[in-house]
N, C-alpha and C positions, 0 to 999 in steps of 0.2 A: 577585558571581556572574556566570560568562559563560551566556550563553543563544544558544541553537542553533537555527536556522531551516532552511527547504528549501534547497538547492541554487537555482543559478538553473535549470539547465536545469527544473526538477520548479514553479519558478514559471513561466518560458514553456508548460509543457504543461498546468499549472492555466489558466492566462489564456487559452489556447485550447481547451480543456475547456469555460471558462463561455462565451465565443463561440461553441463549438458550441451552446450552451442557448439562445441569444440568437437564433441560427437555425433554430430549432425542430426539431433534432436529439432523438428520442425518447429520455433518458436515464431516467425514469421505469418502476422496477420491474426496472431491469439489478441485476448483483449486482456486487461489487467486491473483489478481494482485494489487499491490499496487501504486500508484500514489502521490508524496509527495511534495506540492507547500509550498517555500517558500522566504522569499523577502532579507534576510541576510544571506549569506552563506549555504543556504539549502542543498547541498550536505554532507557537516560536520554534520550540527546539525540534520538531518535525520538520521544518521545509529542509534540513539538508537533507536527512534519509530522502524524501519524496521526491527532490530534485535529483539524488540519487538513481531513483527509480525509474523516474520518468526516463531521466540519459541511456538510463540499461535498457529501458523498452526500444527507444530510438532507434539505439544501435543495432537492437536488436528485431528492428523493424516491427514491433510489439506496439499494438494501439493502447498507450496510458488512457485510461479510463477516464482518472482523476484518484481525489483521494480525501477522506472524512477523517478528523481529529477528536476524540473524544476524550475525554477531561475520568480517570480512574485510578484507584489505587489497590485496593482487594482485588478478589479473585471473583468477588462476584457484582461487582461493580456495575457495569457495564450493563448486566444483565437485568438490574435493578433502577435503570435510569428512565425516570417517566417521558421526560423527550429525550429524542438524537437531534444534533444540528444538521441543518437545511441541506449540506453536503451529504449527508447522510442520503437523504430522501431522493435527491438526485443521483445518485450513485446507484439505489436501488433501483431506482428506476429503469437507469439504462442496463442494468441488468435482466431486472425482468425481462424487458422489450428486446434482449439479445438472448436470454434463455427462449421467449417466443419464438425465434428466427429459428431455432435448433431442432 
């Protein structure tokens, strides 16, 4: 079985993420959405990063939002997809209704 991890760039921005914590950067009670593009099966090889994710919000008393998978490979992909999945909509959702509250 092969198994899938983050990218490095999304581990330098994790390792700088818990340095920010470490400097007493207020992350406690932020909200977080995650968005995870990928061109081979990204539905599968996404739940580790986002189980990743979620543990770092935990810890870091951060409300996990949730998190959308989208199916790309180009750079303008994504941009060019006549629908998003149903995670998608929900996602924005409670963002909108949290950018409202602001």
């Amino acid at each position: 079985m092969v198994r899938y991890g983050m990218t490095g760039q999304l581990k330098v921005f994790m390792d700088r993420w818990f340095d920010s914590y470490t400097h007493d950067f207020p992350f406690a009670g932020k909200r977080l959405y995650l968005l995870v593009v990928g061109a081979d099966q990204p539905q599968i090889k996404a739940t580790g990063i986002t189980q990743a994710v979620q543990y770092s919000c935990d810890w870091l008393h951060m409300h996990f939002q949730g998190a959308t998978v989208v199916t790309a490979d180009g750079p303008d992909d994504v941009r060019q997809l006549t629908t998003l999945p149903a995670s998608y909509a929900a996602l924005a959702a409670k963002l909108q209704a949290a950018l409202r509250l602001t």
